[in-house]
Structure formats: C-alpha cells, structure tokens
C-alpha positions as CSV (number, residue, x, y, z in Angstrom):
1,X,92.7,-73.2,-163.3
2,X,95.1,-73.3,-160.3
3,X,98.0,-72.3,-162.6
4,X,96.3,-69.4,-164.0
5,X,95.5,-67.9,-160.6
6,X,98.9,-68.7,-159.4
7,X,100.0,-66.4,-162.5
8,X,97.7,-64.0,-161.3
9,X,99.0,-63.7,-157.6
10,X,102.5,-63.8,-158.7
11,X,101.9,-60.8,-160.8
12,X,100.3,-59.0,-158.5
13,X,102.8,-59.4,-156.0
14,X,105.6,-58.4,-158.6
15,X,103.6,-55.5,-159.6
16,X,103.4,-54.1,-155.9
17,X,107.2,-55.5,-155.2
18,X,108.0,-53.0,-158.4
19,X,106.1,-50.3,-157.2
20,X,107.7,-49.8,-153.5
21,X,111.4,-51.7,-154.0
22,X,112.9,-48.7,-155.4
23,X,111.8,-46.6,-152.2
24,X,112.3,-49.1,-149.8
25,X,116.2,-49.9,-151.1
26,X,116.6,-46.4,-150.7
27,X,116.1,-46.2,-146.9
28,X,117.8,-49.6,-146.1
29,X,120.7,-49.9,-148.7
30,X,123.8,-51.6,-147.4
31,X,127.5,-50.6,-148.6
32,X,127.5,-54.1,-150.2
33,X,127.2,-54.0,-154.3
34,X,127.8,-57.8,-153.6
35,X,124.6,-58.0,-151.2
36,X,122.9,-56.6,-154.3
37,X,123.7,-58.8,-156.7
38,X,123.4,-61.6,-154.8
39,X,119.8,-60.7,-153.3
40,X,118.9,-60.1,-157.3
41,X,119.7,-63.6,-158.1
42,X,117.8,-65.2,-155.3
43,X,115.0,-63.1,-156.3
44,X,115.0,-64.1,-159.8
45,X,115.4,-67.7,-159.0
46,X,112.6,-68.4,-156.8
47,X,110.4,-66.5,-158.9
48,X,111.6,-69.1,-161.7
49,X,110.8,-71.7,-159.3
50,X,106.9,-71.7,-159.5
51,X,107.5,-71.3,-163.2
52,X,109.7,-74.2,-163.6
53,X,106.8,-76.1,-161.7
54,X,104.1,-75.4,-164.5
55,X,106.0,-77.4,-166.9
56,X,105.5,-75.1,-169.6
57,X,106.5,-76.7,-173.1
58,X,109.6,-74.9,-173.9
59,X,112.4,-76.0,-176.0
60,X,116.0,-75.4,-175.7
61,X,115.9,-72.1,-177.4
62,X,112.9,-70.5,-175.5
63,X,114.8,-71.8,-172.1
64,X,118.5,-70.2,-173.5
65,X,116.8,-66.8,-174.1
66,X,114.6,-66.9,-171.3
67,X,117.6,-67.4,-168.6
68,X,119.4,-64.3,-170.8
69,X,116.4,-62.4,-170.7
70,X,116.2,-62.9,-166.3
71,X,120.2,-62.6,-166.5
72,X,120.2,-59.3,-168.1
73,X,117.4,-57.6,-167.0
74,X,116.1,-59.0,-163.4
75,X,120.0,-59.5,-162.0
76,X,122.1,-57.4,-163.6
77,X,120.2,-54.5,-164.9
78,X,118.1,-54.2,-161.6
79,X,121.9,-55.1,-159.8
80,X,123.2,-51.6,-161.9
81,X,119.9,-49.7,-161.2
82,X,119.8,-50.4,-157.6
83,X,123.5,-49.1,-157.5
84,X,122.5,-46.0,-159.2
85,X,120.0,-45.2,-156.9
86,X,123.1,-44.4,-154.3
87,X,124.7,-41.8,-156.4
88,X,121.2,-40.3,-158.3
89,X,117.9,-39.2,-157.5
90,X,115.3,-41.8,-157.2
91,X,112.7,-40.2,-159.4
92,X,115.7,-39.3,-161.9
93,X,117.0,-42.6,-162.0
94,X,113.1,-44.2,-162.7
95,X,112.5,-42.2,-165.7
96,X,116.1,-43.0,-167.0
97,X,116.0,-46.3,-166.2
98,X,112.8,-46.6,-168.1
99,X,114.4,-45.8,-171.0
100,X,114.5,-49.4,-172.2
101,X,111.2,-48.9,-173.6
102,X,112.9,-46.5,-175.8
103,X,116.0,-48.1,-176.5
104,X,114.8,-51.4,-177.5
105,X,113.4,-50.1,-181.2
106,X,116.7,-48.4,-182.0
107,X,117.8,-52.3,-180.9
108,X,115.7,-54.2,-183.4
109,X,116.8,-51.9,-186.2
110,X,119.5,-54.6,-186.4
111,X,117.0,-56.9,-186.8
112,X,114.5,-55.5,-189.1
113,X,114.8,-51.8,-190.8
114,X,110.8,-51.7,-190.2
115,X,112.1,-50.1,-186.4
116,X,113.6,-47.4,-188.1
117,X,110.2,-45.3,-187.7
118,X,111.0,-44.9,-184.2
119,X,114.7,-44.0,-184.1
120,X,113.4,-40.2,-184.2
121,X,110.9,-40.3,-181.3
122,X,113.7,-42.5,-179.7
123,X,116.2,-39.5,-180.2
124,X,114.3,-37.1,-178.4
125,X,113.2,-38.9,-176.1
126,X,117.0,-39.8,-174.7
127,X,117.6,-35.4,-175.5
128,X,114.7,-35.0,-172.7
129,X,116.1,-37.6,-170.4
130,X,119.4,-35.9,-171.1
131,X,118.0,-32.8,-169.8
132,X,116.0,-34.5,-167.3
133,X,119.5,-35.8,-165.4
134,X,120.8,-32.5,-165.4
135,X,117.9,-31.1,-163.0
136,X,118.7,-33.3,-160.2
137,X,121.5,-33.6,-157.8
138,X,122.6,-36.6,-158.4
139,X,125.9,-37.5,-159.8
140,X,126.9,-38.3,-163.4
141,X,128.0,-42.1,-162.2
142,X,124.4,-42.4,-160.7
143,X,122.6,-41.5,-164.0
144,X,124.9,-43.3,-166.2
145,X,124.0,-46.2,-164.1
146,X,120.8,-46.0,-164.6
147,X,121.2,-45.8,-168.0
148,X,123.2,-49.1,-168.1
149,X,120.0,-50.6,-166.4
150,X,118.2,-49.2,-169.0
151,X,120.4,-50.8,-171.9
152,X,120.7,-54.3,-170.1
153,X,116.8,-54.1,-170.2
154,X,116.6,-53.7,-173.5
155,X,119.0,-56.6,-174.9
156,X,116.9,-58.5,-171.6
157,X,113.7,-58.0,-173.6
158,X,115.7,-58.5,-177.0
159,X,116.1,-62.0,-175.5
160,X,113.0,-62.2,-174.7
161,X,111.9,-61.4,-177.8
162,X,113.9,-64.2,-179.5
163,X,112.7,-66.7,-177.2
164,X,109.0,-66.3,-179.0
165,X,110.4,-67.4,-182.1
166,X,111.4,-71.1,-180.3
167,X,107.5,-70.9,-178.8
168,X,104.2,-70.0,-178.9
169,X,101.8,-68.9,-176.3
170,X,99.3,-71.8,-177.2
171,X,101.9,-74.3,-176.0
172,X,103.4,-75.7,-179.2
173,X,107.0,-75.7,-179.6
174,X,108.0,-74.3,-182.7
175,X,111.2,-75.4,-183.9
C-alpha cells in the first residue's frame, strides 16, 4: 500500500513540476547550457532513487532500456528543449516539442508496418507545426531545438517501449 501512494505523490508532483517548469525556466534561465544538463541529470536521478527503492523485478534488459529511455528523453531531450526555449516562443516550442507523440508511429514503422496507418495523420500534423513555427518570433535554432526534443522523446519512449518486452506489469520477468 505505501508504495502505491508513494507512486501516487511522485506523479502528482511530476505532473505539477511539468506543468509550471517551462514558465518558470523562462524567467530564471542562466547563460549556462552546462547548468542545464547538469540540473537534468540530478533531476532524473533522484527521481530514479525512490524507484530503485521499490525493488521492482526487472531484468537486465528492462534496466538497459529504462536508463536509455530517462537518458534520451528526461536529460537530453528536456536538456535541448530547455535550450530552445532561449531562442523560441514558449508556447511554440510546447506544441513542437510535443511532437513526439507524433513522431513515435512514423518510429515503430521500422518495427512493424501495422504503424504505417498513421504516417499520414503524422504528415500533417508536422505541415501544421511547420506552419505553427512560422507565426512566432522566435528563431529557426529555437524551433529546430524543440524539434530535436521532440525526436529524443520519441526514440526515449521507443526504449521504453522495448523495455516491456524484458517485463511485465504484474511483476514477472519475461526473458
């Protein structure tokens, strides 16, 4: 019981940290890319460190693409998106960043043709967010920034996506 309302708290406070962190980076950004990438991977570990301490029964796999999905997504691709809120609009940058919800079918086409449904839907979308970048007055750099964040996102949750296939949610390791 105590571990499933410590998953419940830590949620809620990454949910609310999500919600305000772009804003609040905004107004006290440092020159420092370094004190960016740095604060990212302190982040990310000590929120592994509460998940470390409920044991869960992971194999080698599920740990390898676990670590690449916080590595690509929570360091680096927040690292990239927090640097392309210096050169683009904040709101701009969101909605392009958020693109990885987009990106990640086109992804798993190399996986499984059955993706290939929403390359078209996919297409558009990335038109629209094309056209979305060029209403702000941000820079170029800023939005292709963003748009990195977007792609390390998506190979994040590709990771993440491999490390069910070492796992299962009921706690049985699978291979």
């Amino acid at each position: 019981m105590l571990a499933y309302m410590l998953g419940i708290v830590l949620a809620v406070a990454a949910s609310l940290t999500w919600a305000v962190s772009p804003i609040l980076y905004r107004v006290g950004a440092t020159d420092s890319a370094l004190d960016d990438l740095i604060s990212n991977s302190l982040g990310a570990f000590v929120l592994a460190v509460p998940f470390i301490l409920l044991k869960p029964p992971l194999n080698y796999g599920a740990w390898l693409y676990g670590t690449l999905f916080a590595v690509l997504g929570p360091v680096f691709g927040t690292y990239v998106f927090l640097i392309s809120l210096r050169y683009a609009d904040v709101g701009i940058a969101n909605v392009i960043s958020y693109a990885y919800v987009v990106l990640l079918p086109i992804i798993l086409l190399v996986i499984s043709p059955s993706y290939l449904a929403y390359t078209w839907p996919a297409v558009l979308i990335m038109i629209g967010l094309y056209l979305i970048m060029g209403s702000g007055k941000g820079t170029l750099y800023g939005y292709l920034m963003a748009l990195l964040s977007a792609i390390l996102y998506a190979f994040s949750f590709l990771a993440l996506y491999r490390a069910y296939e070492y796992t299962n949610p009921w706690g049985h390791n699978i291979r």
